[in-house]
C-alpha positions in Angstrom: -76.4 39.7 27.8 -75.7 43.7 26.6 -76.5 44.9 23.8 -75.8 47.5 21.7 -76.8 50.2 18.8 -74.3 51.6 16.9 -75.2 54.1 14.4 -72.6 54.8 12.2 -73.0 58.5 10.6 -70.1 60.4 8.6 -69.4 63.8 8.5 -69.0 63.7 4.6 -71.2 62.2 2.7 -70.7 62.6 -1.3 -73.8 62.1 -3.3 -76.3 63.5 -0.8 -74.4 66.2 0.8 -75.0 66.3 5.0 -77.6 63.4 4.0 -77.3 61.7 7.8 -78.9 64.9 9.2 -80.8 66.3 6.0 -84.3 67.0 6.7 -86.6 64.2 6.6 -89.9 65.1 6.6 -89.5 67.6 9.5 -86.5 66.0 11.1 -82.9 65.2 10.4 -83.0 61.4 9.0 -80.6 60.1 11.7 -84.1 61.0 14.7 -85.7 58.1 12.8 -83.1 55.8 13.4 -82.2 57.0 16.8 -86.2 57.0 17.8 -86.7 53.5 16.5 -83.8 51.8 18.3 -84.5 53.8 21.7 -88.5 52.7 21.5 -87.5 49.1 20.7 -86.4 48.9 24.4 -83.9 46.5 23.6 -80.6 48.3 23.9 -78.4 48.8 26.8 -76.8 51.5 24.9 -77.8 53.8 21.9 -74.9 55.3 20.5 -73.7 57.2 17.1 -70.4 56.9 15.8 -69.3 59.8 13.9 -66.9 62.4 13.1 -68.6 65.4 12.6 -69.6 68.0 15.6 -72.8 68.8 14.3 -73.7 65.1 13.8 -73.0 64.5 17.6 -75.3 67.4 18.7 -77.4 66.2 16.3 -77.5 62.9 17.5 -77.0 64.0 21.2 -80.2 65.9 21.2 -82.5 63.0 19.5 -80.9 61.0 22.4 -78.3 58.7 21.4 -75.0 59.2 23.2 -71.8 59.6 21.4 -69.2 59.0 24.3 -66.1 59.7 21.7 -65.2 60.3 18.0 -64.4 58.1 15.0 -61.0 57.7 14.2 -59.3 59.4 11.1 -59.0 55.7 10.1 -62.5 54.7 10.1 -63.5 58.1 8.8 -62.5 58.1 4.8 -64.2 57.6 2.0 -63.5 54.1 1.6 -64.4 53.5 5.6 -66.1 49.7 5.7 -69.0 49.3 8.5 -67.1 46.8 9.9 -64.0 48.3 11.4 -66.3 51.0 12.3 -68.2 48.3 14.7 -65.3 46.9 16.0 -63.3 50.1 16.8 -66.7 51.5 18.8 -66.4 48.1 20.8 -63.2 48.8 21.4 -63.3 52.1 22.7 -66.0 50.8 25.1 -63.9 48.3 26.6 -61.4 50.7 27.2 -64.2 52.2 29.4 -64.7 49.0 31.4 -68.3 48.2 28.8 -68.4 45.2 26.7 -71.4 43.9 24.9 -72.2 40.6 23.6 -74.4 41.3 21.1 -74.7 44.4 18.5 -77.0 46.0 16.1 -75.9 48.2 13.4 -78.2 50.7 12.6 -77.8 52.8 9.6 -78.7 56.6 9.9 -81.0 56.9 6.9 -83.7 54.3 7.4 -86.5 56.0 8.7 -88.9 52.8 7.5 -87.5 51.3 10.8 -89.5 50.0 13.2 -89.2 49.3 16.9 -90.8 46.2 16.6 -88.3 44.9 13.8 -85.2 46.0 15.9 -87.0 44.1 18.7 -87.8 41.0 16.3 -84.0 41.0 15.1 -82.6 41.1 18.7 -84.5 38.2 19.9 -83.9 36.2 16.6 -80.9 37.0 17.6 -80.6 36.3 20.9 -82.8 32.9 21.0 -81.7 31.0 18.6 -77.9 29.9 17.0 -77.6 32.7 14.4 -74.3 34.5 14.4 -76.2 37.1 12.5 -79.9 38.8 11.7 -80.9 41.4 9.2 -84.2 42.3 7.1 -84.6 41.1 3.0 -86.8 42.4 0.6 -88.0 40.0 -2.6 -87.2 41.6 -6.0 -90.1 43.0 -7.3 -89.5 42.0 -10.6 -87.6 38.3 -11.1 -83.7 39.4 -12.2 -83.4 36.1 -13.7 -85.3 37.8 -16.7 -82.7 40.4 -16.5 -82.1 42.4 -19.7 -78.7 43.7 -21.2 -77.9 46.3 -23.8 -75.3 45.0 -26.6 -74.8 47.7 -29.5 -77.4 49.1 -28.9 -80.0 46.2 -28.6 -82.1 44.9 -25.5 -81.2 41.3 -25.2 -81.7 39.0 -22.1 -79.1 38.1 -20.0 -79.9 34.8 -19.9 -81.6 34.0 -22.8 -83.0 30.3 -22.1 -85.5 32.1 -19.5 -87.6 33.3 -22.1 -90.3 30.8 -21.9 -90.0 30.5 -18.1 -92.9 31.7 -16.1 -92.4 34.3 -13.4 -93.7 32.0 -10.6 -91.4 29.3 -11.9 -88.5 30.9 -10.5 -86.6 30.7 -7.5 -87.7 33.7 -5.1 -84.2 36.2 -5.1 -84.1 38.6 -2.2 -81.8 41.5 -1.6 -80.6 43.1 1.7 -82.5 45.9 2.7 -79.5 47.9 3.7 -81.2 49.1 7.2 -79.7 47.2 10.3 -77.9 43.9 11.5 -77.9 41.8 14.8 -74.8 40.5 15.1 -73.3 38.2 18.0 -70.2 40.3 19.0 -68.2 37.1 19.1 -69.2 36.3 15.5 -68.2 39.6 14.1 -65.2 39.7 15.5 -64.1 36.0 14.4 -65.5 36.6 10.9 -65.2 40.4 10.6 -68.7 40.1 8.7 -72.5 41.3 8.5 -73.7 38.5 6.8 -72.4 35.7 9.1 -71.8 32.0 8.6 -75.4 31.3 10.1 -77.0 34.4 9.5 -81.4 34.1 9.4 -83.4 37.0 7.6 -86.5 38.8 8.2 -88.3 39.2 5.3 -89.6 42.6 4.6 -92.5 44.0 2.5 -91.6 46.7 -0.1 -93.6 49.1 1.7 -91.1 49.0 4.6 -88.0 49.5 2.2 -86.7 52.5 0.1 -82.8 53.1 -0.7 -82.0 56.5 -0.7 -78.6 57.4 -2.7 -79.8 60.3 -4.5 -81.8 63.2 -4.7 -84.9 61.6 -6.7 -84.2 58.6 -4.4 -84.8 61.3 -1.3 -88.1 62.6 -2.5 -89.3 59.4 -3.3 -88.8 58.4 0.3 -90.0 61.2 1.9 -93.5 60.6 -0.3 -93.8 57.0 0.4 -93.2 58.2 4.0 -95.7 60.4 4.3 -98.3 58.1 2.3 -97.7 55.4 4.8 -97.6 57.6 8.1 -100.5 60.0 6.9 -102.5 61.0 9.9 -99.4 59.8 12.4 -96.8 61.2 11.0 -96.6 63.9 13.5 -96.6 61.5 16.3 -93.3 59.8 15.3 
């Protein structure tokens, strides 16, 4: 078995300008994500797949490799993670490298851990999933979701009123930071969430989205709160 990291990181992001190599608490993002899959120790191959120069000196210099450029194709605005996998695989097995099993690793998720990468990978790799990749429960149920009709708060679904909160089915959403995936299975299914795919359930402490600026300072103050007297050591 090889496997691989791929951490996709475009030049040109829109809502948080440069965000893949922004300043993170006293790094560019993308170092998190780089660190975290290089001390997992279960990669054959880091890599970052980008079309930006400063991104792969960047990148380069945390220690990932970036052994060639994103196409123009994979590189727009409306670029899926997907083809972006696939044509990296591609390009490797031009080179005479093929890997059975890959992890995408997204470039602003510095709540990553080593250990999780490693936790996904051997999910992955001893058992039948196709695919692995963290959840997060809702903090607050959605199925007491509430709507605004001219001008009015009304719930979405009305007949939950008198349901208690432990009554309800536990609802989980992806935590949007990596995914094991058998190579096999993404290519046949040209999918992160796989047929058979198993989660790793996440605490909210390990989670934070970050899509815009208050969602960036919000992240970097959580990060700090949690990694206060280590956070130099990272």
């Amino acid at each position: 078995m090889r496997s691989i990291a791929i951490i996709p990181a475009r030049g040109g992001s829109k809502r948080i300008p440069r965000k893949n190599i922004r300043e993170f608490c006293g790094k560019p993002i993308i170092a998190y994500s780089i660190k975290a899959a290089l001390d997992s120790g279960v990669f054959d191959e880091v890599m970052t797949s980008t079309d930006d120069a400063e991104i792969v000196e960047v990148a380069k210099y945390y220690g990932a490799k970036v052994p060639f450029l994103r196409s123009t194709e994979t590189s727009t605005d409306m670029s899926m993670t997907v083809p972006v996998l696939t044509e990296v695989l591609d390009d490797y097995a031009k080179l005479g490298r093929v890997f059975s099993h890959v992890c995408c690793l997204y470039p602003c998720a510095p709540f990553v851990t080593p250990a999780r990468l490693k936790e996904g990978m051997e999910l992955l790799t001893n058992t039948d999933a196709d695919s692995v990749f963290p959840i997060v429960k809702y903090s607050y149920p959605p199925q007491r979701s509430l709507v605004v009709k001219d001008g009015k708060a009304k719930l979405l679904i009305p007949e939950n009123y008198n349901v208690r909160s432990q009554d309800f089915v536990p609802l989980y959403h992806d935590a949007g930071q990596f995914y094991c995936v058998k190579t096999s299975a993404l290519q046949e299914q040209e999918k992160l969430y796989c047929k058979n795919s198993l989660p790793i359930i996440l605490s909210e402490s390990e989670v934070r989205d970050i899509d815009s600026e208050e969602d960036w300072k919000e992240a970097q103050i959580k990060y700090q709160i949690i990694k206060r007297g280590q956070i130099h050591d990272l």
